[in-house]
C-alpha positions in Angstrom: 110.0 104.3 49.5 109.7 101.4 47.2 108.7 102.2 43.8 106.7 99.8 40.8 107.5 96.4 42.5 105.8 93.5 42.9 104.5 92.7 46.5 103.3 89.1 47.7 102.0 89.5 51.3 100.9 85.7 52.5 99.3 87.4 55.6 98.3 85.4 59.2 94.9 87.6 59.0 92.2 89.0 56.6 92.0 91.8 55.2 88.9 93.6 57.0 87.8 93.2 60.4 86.7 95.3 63.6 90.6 96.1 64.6 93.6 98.3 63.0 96.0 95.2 61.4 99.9 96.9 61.1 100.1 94.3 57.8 97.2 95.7 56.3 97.7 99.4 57.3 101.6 98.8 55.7 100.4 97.3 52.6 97.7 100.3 51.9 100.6 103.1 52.1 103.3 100.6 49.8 100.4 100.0 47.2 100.6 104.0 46.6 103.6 103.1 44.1 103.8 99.0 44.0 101.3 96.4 42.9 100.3 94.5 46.2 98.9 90.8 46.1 97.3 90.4 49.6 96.7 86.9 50.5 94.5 86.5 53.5 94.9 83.7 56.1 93.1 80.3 54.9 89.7 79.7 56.4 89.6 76.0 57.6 86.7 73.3 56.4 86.0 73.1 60.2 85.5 77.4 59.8 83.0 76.6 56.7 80.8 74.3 58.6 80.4 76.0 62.6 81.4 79.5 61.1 83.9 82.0 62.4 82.8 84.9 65.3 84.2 88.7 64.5 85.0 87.6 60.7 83.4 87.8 57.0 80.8 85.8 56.3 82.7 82.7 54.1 81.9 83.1 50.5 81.9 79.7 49.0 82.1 80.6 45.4 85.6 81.9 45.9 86.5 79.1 48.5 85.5 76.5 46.3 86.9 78.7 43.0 83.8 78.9 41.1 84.2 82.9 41.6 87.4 84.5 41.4 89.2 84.4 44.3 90.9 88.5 43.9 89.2 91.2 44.3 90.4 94.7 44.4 90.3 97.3 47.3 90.9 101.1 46.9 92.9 102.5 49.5 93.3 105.9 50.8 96.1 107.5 49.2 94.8 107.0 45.3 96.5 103.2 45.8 94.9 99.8 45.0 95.3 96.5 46.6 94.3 93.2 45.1 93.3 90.7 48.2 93.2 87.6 46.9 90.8 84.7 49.2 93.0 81.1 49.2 91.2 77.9 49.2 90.0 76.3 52.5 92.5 74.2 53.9 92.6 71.4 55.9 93.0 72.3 60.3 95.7 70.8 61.5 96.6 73.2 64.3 95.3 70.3 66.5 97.2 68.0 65.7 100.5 66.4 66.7 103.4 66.5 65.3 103.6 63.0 63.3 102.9 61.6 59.6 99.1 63.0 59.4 99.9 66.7 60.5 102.8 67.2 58.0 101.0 65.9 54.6 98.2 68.1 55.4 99.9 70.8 55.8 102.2 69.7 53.0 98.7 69.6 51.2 97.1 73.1 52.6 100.3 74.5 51.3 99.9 73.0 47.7 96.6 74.4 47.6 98.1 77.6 48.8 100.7 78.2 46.4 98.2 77.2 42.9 96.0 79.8 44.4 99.1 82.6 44.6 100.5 81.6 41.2 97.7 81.6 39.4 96.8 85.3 40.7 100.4 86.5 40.5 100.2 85.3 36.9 96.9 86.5 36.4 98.1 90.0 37.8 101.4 90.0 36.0 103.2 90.5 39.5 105.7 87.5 38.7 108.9 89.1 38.1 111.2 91.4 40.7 108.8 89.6 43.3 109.0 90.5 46.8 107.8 87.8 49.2 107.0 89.9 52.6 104.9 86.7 54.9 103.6 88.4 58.3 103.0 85.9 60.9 102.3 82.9 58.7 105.3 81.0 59.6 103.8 77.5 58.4 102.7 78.7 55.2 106.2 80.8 54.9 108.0 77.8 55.8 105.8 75.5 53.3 105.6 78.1 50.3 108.8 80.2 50.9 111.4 80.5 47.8 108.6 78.8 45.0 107.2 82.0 43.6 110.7 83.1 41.9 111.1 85.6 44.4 113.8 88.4 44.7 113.4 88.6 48.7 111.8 86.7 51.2 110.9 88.7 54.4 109.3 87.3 57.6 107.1 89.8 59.3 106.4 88.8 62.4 104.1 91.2 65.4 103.6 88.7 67.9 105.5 86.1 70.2 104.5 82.5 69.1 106.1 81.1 71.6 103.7 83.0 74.2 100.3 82.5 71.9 97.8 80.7 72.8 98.2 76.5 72.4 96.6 76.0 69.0 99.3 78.2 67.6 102.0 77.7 70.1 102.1 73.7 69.4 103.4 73.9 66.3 104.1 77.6 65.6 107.3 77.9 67.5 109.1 75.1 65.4 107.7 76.4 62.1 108.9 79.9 62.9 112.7 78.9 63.6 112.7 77.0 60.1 111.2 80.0 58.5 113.7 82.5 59.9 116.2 80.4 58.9 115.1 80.3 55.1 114.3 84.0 55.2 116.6 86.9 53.9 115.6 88.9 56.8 113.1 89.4 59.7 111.2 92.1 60.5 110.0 92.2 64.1 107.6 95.4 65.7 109.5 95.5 69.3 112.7 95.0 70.9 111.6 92.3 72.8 110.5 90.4 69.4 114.2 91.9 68.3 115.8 89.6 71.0 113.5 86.6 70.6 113.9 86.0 66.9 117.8 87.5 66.6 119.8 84.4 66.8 117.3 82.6 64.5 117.8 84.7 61.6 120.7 85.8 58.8 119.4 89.4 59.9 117.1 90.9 62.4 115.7 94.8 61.7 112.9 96.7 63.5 110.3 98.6 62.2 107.5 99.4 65.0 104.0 99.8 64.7 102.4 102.9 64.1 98.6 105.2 64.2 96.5 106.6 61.8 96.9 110.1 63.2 94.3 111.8 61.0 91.7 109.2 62.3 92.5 109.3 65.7 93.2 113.4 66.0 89.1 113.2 65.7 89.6 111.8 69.5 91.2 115.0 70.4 89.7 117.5 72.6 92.2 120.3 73.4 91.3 121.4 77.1 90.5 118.4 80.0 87.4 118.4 81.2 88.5 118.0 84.6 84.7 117.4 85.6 84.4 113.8 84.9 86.7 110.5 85.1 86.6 108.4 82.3 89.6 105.6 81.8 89.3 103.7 78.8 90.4 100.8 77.8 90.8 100.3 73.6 91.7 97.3 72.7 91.1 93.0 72.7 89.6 91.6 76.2 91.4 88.5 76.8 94.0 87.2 79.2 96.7 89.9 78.6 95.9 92.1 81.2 96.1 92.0 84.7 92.9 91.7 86.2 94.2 92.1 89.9 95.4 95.6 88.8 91.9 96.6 87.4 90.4 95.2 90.5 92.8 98.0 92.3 91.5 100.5 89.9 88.0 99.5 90.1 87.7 99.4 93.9 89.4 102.7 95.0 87.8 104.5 92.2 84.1 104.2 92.5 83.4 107.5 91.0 85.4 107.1 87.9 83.8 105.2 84.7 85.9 102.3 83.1 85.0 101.8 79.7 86.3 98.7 77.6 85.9 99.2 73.8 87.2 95.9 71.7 86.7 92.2 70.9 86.3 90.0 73.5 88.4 86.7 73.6 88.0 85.8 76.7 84.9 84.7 78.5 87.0 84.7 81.9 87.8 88.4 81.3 84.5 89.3 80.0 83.1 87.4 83.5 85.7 89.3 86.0 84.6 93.5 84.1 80.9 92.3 84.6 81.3 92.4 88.1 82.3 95.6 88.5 79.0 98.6 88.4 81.7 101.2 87.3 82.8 98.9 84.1 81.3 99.7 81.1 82.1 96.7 78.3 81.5 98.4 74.6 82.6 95.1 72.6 84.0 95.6 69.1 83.9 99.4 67.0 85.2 99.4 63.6 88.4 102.0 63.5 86.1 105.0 62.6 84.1 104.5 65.5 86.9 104.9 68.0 87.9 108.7 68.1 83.8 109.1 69.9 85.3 107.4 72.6 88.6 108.9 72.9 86.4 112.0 72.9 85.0 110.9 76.2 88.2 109.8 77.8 89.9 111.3 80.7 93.1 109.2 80.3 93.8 105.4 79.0 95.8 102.5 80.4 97.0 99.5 79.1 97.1 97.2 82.2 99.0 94.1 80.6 100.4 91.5 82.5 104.3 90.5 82.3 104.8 87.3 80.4 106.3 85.7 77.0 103.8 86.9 75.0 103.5 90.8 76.6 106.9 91.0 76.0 107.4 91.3 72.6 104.3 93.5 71.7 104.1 97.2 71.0 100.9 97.8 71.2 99.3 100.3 68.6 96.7 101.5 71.3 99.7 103.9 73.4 99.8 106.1 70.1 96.1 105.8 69.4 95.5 107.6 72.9 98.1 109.9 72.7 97.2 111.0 69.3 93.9 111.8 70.9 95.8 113.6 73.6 95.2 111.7 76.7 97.1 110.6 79.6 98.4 107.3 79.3 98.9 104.8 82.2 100.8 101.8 81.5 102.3 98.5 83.4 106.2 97.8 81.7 105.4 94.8 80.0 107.8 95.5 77.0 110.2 97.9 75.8 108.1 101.0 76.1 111.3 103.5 76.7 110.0 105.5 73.7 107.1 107.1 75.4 108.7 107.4 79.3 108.5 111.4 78.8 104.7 111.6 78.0 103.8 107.9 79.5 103.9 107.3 83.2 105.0 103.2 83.2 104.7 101.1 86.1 104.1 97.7 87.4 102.9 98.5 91.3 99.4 98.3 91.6 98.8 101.0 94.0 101.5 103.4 92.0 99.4 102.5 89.2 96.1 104.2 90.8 98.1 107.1 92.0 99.1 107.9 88.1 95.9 107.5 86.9 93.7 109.6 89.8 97.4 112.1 89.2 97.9 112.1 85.4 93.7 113.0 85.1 94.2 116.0 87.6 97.1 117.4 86.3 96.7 117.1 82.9 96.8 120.5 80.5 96.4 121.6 76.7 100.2 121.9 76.7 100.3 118.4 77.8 97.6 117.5 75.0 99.5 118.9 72.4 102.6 116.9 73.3 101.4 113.7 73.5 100.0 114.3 70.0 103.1 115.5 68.9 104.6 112.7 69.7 102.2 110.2 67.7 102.3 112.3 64.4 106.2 111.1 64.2 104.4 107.6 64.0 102.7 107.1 61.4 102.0 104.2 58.8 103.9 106.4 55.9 107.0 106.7 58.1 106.8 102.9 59.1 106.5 101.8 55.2 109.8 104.5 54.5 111.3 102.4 57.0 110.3 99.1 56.2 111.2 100.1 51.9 114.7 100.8 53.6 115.2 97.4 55.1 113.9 95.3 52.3 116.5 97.5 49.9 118.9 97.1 52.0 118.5 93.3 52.1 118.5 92.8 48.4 121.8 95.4 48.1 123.3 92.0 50.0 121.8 89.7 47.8 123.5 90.7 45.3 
């Protein structure tokens, strides 16, 4: 793994929130034996004035820099990460592509880069830098290759090109300059892998992973075959195919559904309503999760096929398995992986027959392989891997 470097991580998200980030979980195992600079995503003027749902509470001091902007988390493994808040920024998201959209982001991006020089300066981090941007492709793009660095690496976990429009406008164009400025790309799936391939100098993946000691509190070892409880962890919004989960619903009036996570759509939050067997849960911070695994009779993950599907691997199929469940899944993605311990299909009414089967059939031999299988995931092997790649980039530098 990578030892007593220097780490800039210009980051698409904060560092807390209700939901297990793979930047954030990566950056807590590296900081073990590196110095880490986390900087979060730039809240908007727009985000100081009508506020932001599901994030911390803006603290102006640091926005405006009358505080200092770094302060210092402790992480798990005796580690310590300094997660330095940037200056609000202009939004410009909105709009098009013409002389006022490019000098404010030329401007957010000035802003930007003071902010991350001062602190690297302030930290002593400037020398042997390594530039590792996750899914901040306009501020990659803008800031990339002025902080001295040794290495810049694009992270990237989602498909821009699939996002919703306030990223997708802009994002898409952004990304292909970035990969092209980059030393290397790192994407989470295969389908990411063949998106972003022919964009880049180089191309590795390094998938996501679980906190298996958190979620082996989920575990029970027998099935309680007395009750039917699918669950559901993870965002409400218009990934998932609602005609499915009307199927489910429907022909299985005695089972419970149970959705636990944020919800981003009102349209999917309407459609579960309906339904007397649904049980909506909104957001749990991580250590309130395994409760609910506890309860579970299997999970699912009923995404639709599309752009954006395609490229994810979602961190929720290792989160059930590490609580031992049964897992039900639609092939959205490259899932291969899991195909001995996951039953993966896109039929509706095969679907149901897993679910109703997998719950029936399901043993403590069966428990105890699924979990086997998610404790060769973890964060500490996906950091090994990614400490590979980024060595093996700057060997080529050279």
């Amino acid at each position: 793994m990578l030892n007593n470097r220097n780490i800039l991580c210009i980051s698409g998200t904060e560092w807390n929130g209700n939901y297990i980030k793979a930047v954030v979980e990566l950056m807590k195992v590296l900081s073990a034996t590196n110095k880490i600079l986390f900087v979060e995503n730039a809240y908007t003027y727009k985000d100081a004035l009508t506020g932001v749902s599901d994030k911390d509470k803006i603290d102006f001091g640091k926005a405006l820099g009358f505080k200092n902007r770094i302060r210092t988390v402790k992480t798990d493994n005796d580690g310590s990460v300094h997660v330095l808040f940037p200056p609000l920024v202009f939004p410009v998201n909105f709009l098009p592509d013409g002389f006022l959209y490019r000098n404010l982001l030329k401007f957010n991006a000035w802003m930007l880069r003071r902010s991350v020089k001062k602190a690297l300066k302030q930290l002593g981090m400037e020398d042997e830098l390594i530039n590792f941007t996750s899914f901040n492709p306009g501020m990659g793009l803008m800031t990339g290759r002025t902080f001295k660095e040794k290495v810049l690496i694009y992270h990237c976990y989602d498909e821009i090109k699939g996002a919703p429009l306030w990223l997708s406008r802009h994002g898409l164009r952004l990304e292909e300059g970035f990969m092209k400025m980059a030393d290397a790309v790192i994407v989470t799936s295969k389908g990411l892998y063949d998106s972003k391939k022919d964009y880049c100098r180089q191309c590795f993946i390094v998938k996501n992973a679980v906190k298996v000691d958190l979620f082996k509190k989920g575990f029970n070892s027998a099935p309680d075959h007395s009750k039917k409880v699918i669950g559901y962890v993870g965002t409400v919004d218009d990934r998932s195919d609602y005609d499915l989960l009307h199927h489910l619903f429907t022909n299985m009036p005695d089972a419970e559904f149970v959705f636990v996570g944020r919800i981003l759509s009102e349209r999917g939050q309407n459609i579960l309503k309906k339904y007397p067997n649904v049980k909506i849960e909104g957001p749990k911070m991580p250590e309130q999760l395994p409760p609910y695994l506890k309860t579970f009779s299997a999970g699912i993950i009923p995404f639709v096929k599309d752009d954006f599907t395609r490229g994810i691997y979602p961190m929720k199929i290792n989160e059930y398995l590490a609580a031992g469940l049964p897992v039900v899944s639609t092939a959205f993605g490259d899932i291969a992986d899991f195909a001995s311990v996951v039953k993966i299909t896109d039929d509706k009414e095969e679907f149901l027959q897993y679910v109703i089967s997998e719950i029936a059939d399901d043993t403590p031999e069966k428990r105890q392989a699924r979990l086997k299988i998610a404790e060769g995931n973890t964060w500490i092997k996906r950091a090994n891997e990614i400490s590979d790649v980024i060595e093996q980039v700057e060997a080529g530098i050279k």
